[in-house]
N, CA, C and O atoms as a GROMACS GRO file, in nm:
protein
  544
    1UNK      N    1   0.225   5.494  -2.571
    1UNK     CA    2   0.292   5.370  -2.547
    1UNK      C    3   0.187   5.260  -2.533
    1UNK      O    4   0.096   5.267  -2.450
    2UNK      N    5   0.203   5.160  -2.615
    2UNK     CA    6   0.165   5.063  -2.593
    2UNK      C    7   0.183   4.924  -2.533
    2UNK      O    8   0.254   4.860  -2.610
    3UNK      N    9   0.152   4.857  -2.436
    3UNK     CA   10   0.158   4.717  -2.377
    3UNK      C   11   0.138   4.572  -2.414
    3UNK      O   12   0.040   4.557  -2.340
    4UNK      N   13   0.144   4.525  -2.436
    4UNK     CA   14   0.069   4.369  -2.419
    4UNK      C   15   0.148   4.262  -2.339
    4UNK      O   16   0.265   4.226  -2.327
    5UNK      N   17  -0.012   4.220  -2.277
    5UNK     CA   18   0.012   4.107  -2.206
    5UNK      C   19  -0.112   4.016  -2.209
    5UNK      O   20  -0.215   4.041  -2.271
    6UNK      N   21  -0.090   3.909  -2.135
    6UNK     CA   22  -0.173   3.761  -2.133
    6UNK      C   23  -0.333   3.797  -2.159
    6UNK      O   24  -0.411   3.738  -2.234
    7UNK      N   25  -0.360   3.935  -2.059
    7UNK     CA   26  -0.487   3.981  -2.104
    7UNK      C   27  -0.561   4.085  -2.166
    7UNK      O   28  -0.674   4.128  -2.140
    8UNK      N   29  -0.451   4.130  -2.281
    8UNK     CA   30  -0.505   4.219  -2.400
    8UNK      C   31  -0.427   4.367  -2.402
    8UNK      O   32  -0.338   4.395  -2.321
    9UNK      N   33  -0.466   4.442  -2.489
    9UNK     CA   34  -0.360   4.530  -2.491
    9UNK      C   35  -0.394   4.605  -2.357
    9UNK      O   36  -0.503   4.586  -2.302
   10UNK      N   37  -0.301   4.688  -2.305
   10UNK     CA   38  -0.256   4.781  -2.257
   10UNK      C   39  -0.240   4.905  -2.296
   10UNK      O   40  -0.139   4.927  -2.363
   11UNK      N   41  -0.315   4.995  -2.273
   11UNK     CA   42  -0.241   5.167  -2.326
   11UNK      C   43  -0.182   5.276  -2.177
   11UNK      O   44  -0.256   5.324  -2.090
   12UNK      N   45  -0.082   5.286  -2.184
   12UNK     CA   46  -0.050   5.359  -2.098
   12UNK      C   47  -0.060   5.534  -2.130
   12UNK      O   48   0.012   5.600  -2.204
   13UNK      N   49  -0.145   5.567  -2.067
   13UNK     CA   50  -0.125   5.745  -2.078
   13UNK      C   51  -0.059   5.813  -2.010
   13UNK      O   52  -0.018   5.758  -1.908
   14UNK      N   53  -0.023   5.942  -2.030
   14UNK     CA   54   0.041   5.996  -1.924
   14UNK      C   55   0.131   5.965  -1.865
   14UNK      O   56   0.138   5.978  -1.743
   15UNK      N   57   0.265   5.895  -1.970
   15UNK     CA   58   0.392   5.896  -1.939
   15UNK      C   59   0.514   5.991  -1.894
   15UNK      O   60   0.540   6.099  -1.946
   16UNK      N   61   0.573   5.940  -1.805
   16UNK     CA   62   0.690   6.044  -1.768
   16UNK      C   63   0.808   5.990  -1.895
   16UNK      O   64   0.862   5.880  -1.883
   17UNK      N   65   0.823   6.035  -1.955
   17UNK     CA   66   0.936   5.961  -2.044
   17UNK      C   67   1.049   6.002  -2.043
   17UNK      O   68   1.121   6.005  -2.142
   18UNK      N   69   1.077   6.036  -1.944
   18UNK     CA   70   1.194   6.072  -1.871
   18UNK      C   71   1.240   5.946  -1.777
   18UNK      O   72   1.354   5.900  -1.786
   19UNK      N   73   1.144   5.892  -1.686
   19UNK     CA   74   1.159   5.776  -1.609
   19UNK      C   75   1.080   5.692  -1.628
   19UNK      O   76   1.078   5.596  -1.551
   20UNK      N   77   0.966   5.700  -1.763
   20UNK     CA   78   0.950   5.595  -1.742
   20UNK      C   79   0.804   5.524  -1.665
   20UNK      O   80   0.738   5.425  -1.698
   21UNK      N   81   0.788   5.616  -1.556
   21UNK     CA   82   0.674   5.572  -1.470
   21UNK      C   83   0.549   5.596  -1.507
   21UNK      O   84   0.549   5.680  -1.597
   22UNK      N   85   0.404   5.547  -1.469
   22UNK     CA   86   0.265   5.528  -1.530
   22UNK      C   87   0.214   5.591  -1.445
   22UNK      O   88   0.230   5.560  -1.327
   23UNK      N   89   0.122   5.718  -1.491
   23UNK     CA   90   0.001   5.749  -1.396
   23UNK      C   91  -0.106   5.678  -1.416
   23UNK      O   92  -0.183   5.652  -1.323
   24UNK      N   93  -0.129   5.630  -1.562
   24UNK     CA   94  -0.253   5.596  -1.609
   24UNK      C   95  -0.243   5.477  -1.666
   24UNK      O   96  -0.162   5.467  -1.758
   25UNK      N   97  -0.313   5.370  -1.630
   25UNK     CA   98  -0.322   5.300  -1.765
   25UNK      C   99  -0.460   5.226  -1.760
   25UNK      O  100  -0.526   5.189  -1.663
   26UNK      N  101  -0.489   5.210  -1.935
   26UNK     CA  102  -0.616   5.182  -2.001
   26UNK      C  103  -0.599   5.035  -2.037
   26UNK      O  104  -0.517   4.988  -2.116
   27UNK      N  105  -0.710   4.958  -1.953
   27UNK     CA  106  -0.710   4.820  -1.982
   27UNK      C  107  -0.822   4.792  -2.082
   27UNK      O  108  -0.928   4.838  -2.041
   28UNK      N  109  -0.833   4.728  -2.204
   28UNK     CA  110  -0.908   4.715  -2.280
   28UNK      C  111  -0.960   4.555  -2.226
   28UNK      O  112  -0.899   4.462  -2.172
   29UNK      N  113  -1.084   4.571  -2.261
   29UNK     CA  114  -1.182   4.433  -2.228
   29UNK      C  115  -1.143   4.378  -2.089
   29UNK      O  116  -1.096   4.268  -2.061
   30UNK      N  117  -1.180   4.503  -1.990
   30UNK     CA  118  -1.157   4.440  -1.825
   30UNK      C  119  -1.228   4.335  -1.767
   30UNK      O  120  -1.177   4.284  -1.667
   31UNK      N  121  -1.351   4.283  -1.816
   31UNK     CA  122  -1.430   4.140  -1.775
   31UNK      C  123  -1.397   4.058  -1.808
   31UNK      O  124  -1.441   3.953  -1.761
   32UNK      N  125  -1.305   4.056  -1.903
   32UNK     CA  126  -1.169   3.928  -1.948
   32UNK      C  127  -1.095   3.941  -1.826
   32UNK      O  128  -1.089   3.843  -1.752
   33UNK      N  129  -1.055   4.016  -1.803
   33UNK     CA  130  -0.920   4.047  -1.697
   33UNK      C  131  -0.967   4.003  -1.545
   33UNK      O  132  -0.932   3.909  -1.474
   34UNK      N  133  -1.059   4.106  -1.524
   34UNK     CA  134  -1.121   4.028  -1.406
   34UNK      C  135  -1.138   3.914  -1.383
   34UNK      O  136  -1.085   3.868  -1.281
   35UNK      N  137  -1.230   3.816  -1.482
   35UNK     CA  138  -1.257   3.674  -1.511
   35UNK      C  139  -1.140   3.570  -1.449
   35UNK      O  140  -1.147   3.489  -1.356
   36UNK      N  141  -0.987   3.618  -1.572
   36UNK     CA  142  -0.921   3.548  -1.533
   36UNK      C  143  -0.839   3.586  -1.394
   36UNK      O  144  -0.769   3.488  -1.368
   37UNK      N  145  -0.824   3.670  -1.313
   37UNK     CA  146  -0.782   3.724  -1.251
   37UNK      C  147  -0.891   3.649  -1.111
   37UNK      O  148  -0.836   3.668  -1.002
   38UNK      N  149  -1.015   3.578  -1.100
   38UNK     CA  150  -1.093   3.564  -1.007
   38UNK      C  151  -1.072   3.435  -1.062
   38UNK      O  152  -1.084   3.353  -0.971
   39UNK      N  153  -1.045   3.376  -1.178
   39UNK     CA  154  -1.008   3.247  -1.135
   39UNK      C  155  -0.915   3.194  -1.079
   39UNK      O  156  -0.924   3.101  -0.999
   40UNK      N  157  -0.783   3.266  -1.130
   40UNK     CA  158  -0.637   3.257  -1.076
   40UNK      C  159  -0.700   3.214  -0.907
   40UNK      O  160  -0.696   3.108  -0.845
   41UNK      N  161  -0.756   3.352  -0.871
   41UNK     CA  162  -0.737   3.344  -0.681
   41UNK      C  163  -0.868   3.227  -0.676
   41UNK      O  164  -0.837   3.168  -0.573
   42UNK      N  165  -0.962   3.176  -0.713
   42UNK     CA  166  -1.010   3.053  -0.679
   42UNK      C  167  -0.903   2.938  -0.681
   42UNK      O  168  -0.878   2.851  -0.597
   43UNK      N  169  -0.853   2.963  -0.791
   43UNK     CA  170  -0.758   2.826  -0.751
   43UNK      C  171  -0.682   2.847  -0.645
   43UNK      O  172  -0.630   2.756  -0.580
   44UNK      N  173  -0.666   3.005  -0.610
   44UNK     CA  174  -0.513   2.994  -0.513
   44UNK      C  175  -0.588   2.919  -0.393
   44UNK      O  176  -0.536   2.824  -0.336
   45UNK      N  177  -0.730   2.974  -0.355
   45UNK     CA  178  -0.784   2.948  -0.253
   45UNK      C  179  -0.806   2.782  -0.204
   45UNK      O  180  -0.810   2.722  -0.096
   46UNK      N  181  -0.820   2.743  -0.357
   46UNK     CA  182  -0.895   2.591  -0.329
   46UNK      C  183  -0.753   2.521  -0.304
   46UNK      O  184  -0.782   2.419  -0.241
   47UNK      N  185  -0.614   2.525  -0.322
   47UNK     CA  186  -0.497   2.519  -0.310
   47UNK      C  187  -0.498   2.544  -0.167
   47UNK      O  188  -0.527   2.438  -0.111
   48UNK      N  189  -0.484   2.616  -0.103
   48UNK     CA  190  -0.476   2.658   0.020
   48UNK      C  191  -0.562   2.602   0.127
   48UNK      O  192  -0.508   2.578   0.236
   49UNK      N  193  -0.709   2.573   0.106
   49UNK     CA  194  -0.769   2.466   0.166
   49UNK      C  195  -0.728   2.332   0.132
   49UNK      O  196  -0.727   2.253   0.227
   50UNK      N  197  -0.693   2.288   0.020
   50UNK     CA  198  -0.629   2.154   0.022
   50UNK      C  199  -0.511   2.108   0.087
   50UNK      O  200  -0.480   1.991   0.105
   51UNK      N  201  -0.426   2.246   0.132
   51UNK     CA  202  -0.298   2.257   0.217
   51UNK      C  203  -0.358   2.202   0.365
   51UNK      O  204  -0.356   2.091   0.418
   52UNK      N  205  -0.411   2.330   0.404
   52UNK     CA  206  -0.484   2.301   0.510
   52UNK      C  207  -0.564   2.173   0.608
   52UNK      O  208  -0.580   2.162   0.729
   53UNK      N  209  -0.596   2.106   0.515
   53UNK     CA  210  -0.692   1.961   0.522
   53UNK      C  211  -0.540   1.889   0.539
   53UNK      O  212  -0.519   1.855   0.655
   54UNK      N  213  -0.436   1.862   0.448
   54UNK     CA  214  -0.357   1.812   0.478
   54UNK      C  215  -0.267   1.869   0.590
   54UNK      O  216  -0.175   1.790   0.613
   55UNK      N  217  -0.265   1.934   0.637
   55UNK     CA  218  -0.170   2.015   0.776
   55UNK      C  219  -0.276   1.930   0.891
   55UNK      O  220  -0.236   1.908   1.005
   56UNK      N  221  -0.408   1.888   0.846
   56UNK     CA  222  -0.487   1.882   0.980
   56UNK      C  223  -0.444   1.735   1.005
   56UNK      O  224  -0.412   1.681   1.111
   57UNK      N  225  -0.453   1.672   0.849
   57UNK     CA  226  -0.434   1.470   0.793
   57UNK      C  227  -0.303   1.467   0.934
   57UNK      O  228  -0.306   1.423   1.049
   58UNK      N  229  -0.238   1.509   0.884
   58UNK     CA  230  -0.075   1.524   0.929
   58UNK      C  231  -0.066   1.507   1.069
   58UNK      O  232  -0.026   1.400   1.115
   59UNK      N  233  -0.107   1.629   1.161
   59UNK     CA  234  -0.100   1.606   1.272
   59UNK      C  235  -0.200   1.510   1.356
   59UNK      O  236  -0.164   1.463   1.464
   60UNK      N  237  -0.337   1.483   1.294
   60UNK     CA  238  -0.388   1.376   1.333
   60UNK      C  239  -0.308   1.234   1.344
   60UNK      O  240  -0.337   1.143   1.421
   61UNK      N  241  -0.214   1.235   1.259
   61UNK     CA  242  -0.151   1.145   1.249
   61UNK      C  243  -0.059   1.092   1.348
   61UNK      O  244  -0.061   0.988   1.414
   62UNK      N  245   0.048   1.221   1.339
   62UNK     CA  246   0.095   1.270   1.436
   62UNK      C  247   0.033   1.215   1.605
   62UNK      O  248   0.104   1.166   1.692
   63UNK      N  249  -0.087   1.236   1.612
   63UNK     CA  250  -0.133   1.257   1.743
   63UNK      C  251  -0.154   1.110   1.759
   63UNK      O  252  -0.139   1.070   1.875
   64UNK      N  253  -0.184   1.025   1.672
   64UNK     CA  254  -0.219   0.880   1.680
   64UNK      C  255  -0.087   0.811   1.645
   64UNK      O  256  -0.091   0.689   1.658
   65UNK      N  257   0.012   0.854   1.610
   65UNK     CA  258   0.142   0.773   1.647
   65UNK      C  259   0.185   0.771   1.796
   65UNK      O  260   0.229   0.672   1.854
   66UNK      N  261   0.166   0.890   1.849
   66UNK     CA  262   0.221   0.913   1.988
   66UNK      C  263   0.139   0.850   2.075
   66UNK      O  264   0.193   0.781   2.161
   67UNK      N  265  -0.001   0.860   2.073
   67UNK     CA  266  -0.090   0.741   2.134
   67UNK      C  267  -0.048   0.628   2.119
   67UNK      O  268  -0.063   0.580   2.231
   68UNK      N  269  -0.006   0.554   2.058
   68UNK     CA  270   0.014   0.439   1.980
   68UNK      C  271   0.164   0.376   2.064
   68UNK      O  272   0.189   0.266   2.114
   69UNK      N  273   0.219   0.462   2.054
   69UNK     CA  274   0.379   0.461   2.166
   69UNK      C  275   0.346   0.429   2.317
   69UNK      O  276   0.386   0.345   2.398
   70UNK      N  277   0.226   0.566   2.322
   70UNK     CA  278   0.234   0.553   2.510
   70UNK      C  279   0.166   0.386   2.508
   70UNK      O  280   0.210   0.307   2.592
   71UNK      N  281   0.061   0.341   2.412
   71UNK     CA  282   0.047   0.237   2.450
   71UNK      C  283   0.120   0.115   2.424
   71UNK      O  284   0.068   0.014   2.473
   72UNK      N  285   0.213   0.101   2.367
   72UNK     CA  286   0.302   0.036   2.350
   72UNK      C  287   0.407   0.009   2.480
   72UNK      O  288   0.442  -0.099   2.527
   73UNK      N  289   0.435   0.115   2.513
   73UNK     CA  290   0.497   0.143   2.665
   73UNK      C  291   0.479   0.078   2.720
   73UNK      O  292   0.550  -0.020   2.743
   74UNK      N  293   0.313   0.121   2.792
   74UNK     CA  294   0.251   0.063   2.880
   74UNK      C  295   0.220  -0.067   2.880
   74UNK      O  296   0.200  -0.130   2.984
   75UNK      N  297   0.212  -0.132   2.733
   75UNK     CA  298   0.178  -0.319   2.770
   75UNK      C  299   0.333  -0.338   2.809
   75UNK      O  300   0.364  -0.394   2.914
   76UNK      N  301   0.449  -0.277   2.698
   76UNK     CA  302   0.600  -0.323   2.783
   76UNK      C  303   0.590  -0.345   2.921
   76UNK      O  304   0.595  -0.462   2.960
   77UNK      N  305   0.577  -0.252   3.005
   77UNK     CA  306   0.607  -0.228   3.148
   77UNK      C  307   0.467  -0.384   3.186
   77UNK      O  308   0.489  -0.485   3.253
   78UNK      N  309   0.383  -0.361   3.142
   78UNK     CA  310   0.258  -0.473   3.200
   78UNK      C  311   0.319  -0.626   3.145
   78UNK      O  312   0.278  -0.709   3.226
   79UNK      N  313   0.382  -0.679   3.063
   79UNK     CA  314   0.414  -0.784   2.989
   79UNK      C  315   0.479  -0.870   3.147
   79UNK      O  316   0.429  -0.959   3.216
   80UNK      N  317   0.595  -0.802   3.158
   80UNK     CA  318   0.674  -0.813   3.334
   80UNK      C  319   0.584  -0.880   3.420
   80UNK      O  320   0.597  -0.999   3.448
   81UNK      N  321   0.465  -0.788   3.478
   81UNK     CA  322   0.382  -0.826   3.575
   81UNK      C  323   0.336  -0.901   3.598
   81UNK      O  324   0.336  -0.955   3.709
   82UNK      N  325   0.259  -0.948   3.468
   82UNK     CA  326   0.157  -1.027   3.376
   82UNK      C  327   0.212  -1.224   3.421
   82UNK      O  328   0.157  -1.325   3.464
   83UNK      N  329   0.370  -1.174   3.371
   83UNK     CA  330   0.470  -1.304   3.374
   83UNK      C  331   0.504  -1.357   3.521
   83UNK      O  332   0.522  -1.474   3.553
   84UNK      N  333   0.509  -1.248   3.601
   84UNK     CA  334   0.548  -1.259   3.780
   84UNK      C  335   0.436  -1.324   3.797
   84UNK      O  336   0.465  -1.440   3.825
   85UNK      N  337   0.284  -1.304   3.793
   85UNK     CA  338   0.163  -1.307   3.844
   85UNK      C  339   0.103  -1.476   3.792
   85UNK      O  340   0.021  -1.532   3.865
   86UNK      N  341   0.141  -1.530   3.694
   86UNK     CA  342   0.072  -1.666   3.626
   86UNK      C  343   0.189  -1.810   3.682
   86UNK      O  344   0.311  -1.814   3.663
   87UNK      N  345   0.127  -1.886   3.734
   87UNK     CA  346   0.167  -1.991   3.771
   87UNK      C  347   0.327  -2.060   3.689
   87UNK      O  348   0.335  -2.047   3.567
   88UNK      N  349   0.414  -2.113   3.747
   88UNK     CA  350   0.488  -2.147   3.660
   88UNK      C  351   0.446  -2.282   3.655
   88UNK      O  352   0.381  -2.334   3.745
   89UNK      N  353   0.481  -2.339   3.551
   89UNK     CA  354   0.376  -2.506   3.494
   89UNK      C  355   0.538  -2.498   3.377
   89UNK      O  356   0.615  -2.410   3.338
   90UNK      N  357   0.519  -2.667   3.359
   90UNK     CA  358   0.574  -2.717   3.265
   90UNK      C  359   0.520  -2.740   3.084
   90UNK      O  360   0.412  -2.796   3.066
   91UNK      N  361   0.581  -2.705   2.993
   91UNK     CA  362   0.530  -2.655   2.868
   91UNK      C  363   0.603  -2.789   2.809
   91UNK      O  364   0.726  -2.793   2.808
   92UNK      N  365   0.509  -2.920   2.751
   92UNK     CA  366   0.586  -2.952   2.672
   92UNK      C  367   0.519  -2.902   2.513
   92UNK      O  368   0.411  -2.846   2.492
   93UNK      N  369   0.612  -2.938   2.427
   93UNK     CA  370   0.596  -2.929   2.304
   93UNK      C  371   0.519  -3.010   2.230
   93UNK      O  372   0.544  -3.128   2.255
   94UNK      N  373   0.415  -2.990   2.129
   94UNK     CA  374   0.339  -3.086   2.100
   94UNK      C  375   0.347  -3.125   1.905
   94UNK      O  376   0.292  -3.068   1.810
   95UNK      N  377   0.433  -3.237   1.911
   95UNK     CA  378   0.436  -3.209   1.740
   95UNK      C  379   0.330  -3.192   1.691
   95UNK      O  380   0.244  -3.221   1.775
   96UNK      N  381   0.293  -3.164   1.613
   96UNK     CA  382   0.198  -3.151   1.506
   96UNK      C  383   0.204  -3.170   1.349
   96UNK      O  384   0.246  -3.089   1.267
   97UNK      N  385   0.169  -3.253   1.334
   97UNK     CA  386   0.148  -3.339   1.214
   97UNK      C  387   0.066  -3.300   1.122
   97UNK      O  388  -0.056  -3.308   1.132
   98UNK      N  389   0.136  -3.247   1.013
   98UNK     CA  390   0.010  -3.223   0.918
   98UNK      C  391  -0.107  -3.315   0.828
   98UNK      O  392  -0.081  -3.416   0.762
   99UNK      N  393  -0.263  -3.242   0.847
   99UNK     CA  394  -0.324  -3.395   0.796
   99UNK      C  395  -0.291  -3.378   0.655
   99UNK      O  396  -0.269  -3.485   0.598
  100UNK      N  397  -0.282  -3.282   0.591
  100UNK     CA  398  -0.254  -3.326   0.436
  100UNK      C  399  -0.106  -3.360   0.414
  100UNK      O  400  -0.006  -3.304   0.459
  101UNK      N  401  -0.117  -3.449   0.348
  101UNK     CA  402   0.079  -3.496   0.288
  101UNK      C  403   0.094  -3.359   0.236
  101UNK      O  404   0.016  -3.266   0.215
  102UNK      N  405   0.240  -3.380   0.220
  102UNK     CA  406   0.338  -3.304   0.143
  102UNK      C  407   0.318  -3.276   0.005
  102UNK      O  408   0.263  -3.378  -0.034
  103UNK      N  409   0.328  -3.206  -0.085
  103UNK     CA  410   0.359  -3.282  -0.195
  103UNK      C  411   0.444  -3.255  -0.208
  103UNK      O  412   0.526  -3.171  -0.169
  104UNK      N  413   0.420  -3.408  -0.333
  104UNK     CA  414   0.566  -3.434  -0.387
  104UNK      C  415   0.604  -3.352  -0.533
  104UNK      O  416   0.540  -3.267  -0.596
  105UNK      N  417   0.723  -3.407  -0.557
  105UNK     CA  418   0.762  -3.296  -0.669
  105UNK      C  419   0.730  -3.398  -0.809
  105UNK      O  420   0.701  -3.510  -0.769
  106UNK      N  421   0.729  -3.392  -0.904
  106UNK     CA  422   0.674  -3.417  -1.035
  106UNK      C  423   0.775  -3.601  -1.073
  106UNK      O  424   0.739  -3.715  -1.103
  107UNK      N  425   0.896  -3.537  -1.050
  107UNK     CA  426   0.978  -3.697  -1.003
  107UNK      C  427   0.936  -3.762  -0.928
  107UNK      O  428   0.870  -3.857  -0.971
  108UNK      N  429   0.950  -3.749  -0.801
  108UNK     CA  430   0.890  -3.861  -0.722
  108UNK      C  431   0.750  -3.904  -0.734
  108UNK      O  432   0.700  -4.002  -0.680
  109UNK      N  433   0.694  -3.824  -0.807
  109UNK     CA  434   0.518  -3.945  -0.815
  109UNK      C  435   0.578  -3.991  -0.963
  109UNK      O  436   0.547  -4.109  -0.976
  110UNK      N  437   0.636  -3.954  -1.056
  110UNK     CA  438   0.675  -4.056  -1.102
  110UNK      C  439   0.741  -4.151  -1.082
  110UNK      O  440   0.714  -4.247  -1.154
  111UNK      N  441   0.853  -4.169  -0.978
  111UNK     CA  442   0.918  -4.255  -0.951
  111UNK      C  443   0.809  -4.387  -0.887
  111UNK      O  444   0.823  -4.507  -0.909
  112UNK      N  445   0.721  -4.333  -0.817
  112UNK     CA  446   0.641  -4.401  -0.682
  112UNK      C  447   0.576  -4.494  -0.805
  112UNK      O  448   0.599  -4.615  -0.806
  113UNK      N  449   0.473  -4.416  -0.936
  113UNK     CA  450   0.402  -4.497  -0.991
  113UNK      C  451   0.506  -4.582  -1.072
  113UNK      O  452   0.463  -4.696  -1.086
  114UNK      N  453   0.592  -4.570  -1.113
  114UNK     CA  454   0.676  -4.681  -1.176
  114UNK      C  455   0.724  -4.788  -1.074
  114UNK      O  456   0.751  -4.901  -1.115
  115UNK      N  457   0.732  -4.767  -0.987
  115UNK     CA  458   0.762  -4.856  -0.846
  115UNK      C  459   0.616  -4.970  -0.824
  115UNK      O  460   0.609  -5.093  -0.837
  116UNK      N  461   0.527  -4.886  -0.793
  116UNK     CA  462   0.415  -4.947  -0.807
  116UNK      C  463   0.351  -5.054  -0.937
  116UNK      O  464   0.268  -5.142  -0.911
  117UNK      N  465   0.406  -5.028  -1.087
  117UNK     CA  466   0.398  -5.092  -1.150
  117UNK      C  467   0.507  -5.267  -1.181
  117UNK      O  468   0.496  -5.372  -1.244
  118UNK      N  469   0.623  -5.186  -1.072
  118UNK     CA  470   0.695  -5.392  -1.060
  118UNK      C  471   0.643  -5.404  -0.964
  118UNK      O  472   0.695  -5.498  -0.904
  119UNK      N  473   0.574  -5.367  -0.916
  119UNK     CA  474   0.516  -5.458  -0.775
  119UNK      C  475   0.378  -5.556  -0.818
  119UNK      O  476   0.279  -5.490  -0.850
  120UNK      N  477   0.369  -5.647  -0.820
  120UNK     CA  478   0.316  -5.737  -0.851
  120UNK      C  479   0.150  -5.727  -0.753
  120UNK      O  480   0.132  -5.737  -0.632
  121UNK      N  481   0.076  -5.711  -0.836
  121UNK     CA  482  -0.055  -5.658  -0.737
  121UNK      C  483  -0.123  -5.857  -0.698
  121UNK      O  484  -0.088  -5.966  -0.742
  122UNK      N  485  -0.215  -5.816  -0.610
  122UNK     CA  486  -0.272  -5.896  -0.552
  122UNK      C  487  -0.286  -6.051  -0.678
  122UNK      O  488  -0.231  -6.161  -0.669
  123UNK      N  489  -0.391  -5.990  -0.799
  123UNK     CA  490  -0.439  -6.092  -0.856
  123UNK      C  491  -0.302  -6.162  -0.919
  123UNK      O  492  -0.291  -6.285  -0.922
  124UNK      N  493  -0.200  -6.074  -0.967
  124UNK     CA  494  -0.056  -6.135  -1.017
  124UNK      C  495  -0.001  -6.207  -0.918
  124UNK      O  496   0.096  -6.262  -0.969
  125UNK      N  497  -0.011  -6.247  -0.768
  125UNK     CA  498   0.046  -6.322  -0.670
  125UNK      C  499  -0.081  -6.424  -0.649
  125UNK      O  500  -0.048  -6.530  -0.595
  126UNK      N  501  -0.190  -6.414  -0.675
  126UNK     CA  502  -0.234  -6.546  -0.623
  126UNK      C  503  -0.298  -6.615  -0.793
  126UNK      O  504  -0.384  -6.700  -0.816
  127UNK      N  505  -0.209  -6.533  -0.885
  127UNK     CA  506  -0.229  -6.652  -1.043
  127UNK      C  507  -0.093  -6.712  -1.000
  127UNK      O  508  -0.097  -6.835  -1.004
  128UNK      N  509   0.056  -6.648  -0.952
  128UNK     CA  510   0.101  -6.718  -0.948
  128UNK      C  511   0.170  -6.840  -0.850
  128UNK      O  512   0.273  -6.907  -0.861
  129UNK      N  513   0.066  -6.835  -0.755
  129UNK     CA  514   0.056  -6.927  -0.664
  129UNK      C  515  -0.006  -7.047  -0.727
  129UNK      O  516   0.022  -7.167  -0.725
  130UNK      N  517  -0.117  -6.963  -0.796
  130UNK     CA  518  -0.171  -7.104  -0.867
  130UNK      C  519  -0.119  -7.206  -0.948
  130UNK      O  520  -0.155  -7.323  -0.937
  131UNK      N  521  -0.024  -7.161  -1.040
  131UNK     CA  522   0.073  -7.192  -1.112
  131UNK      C  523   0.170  -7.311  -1.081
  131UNK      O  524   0.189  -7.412  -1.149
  132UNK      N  525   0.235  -7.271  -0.942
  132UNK     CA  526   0.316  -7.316  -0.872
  132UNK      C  527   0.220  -7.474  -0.825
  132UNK      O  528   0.254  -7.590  -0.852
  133UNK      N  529   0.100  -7.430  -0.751
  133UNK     CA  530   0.015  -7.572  -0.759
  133UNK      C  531  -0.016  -7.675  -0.855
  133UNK      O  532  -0.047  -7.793  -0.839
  134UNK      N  533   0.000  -7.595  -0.973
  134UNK     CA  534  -0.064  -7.701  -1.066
  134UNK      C  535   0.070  -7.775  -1.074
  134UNK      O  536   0.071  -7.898  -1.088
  135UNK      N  537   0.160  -7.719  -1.068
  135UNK     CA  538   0.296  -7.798  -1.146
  135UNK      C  539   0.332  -7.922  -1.057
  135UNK      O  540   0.367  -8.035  -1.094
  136UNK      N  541   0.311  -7.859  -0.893
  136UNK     CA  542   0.297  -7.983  -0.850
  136UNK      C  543   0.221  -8.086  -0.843
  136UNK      O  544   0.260  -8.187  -0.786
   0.00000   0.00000   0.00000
């Protein structure tokens, strides 16, 4: 009887062929077999330490959330104290004014510079003052 599988033939000797079952069997080119067979379990291994490292990530984590709570707690309960203990004083509000303007939107600086152009600048009000003199 012959076999095959992933790593080469198989001969089985010494069959019961009645049931079937193997006393013997002949693996051809076993340093193939081995080979892949020792890589398989490297990977299982390096798999299994990469589990591991993450089981450790995890509960470190774990352990620094729960730190993270008790101290959370504890300023809660201190926030109270903190407030009993400091003078009470009057708070006013202080506007605050921004130093840069606003801007404006693309309309209104157009609107502004067209505004600015009927407005009659300085030298256009005192030519026509002058104007007004001569006539009298």
């Amino acid at each position: 009887m012959h076999l095959r599988s992933g790593f080469g033939r198989i001969d089985c000797e010494l069959c019961d062929k009645e049931n079937g079952d193997i006393f013997f069997v002949e693996v051809h080119e076993p340093s193939d077999v081995k080979r892949i067979i020792l890589e398989s379990l490297k990977d299982i291994v390096e798999s299994l330490q990469r589990f591991e490292k993450f089981k450790d990530t995890r509960k470190d984590k774990i352990d620094n959330i729960n730190k993270l709570q008790k101290i959370v707690k504890e300023i809660n309960k201190l926030i109270p104290r903190l407030k009993n203990s400091l003078p009470e004083a009057k708070i006013r509000v202080v506007d605050t004014v921004s130093k840069h303007p606003k801007k404006r939107a693309v309309k209104d600086i157009k609107k502004v510079a067209a505004e600015e152009t009927k407005k009659p600048t300085k030298t256009v009000k005192s030519q026509e003052k002058k104007k007004k003199i001569r006539k009298k």
